[in-house]
C-alpha positions in Angstrom: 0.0 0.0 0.0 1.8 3.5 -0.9 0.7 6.1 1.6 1.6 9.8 1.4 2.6 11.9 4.1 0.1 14.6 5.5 1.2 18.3 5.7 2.3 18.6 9.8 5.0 17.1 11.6 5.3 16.9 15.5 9.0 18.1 17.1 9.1 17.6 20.7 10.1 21.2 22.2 13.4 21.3 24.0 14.1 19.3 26.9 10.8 17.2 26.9 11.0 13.6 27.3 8.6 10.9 26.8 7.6 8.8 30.3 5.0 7.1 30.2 5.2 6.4 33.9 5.1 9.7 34.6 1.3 10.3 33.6 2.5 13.6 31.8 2.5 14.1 28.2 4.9 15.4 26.5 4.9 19.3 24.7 5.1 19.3 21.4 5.9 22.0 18.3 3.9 21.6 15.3 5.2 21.8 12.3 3.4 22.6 9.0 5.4 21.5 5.9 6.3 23.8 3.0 5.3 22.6 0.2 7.8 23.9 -1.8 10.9 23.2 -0.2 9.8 20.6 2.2 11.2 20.0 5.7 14.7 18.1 6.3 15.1 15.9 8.9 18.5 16.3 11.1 19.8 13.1 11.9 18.7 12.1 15.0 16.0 14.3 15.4 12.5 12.2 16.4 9.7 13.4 14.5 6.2 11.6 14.3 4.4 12.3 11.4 0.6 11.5 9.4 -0.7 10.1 6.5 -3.3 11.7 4.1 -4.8 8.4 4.3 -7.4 7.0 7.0 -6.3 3.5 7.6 -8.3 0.9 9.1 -6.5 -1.9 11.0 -8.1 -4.9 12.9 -6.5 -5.3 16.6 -5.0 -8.9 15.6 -2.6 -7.5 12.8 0.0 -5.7 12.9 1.6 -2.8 10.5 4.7 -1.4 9.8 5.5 1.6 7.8 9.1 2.3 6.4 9.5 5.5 5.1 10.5 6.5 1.5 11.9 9.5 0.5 11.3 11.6 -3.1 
């Protein structure tokens, strides 16, 4: 299935970690991709990101998505 990446990104902000022992989430900055120029990745740098697409997935399977860049 080819899936294409929605236009925002999510950068944790500075010094947040993720714990989910903790109870508290994490801040986050949102990032809206230009669609010109795109945004480039730092290596390293954790970003999560979205699809265009609205999957569906049953509970007993489970998905993997490997990126792809063009």
């Amino acid at each position: 299935v080819q899936l294409s990446l929605g236009g925002k990104l999510a950068k944790l902000k500075p010094g947040q970690r993720i714990d989910p022992a903790s109870g508290v989430p994490p801040e986050w900055e949102v990032i809206t991709i230009d669609p010109v120029n795109g945004y480039e990745v730092k290596p390293g740098e954790f970003i999560l990101g979205h699809t265009q697409e609205l999957l569906g997935i049953p509970n007993d399977i489970l998905a993997m998505v490997d990126g792809r860049s063009t």
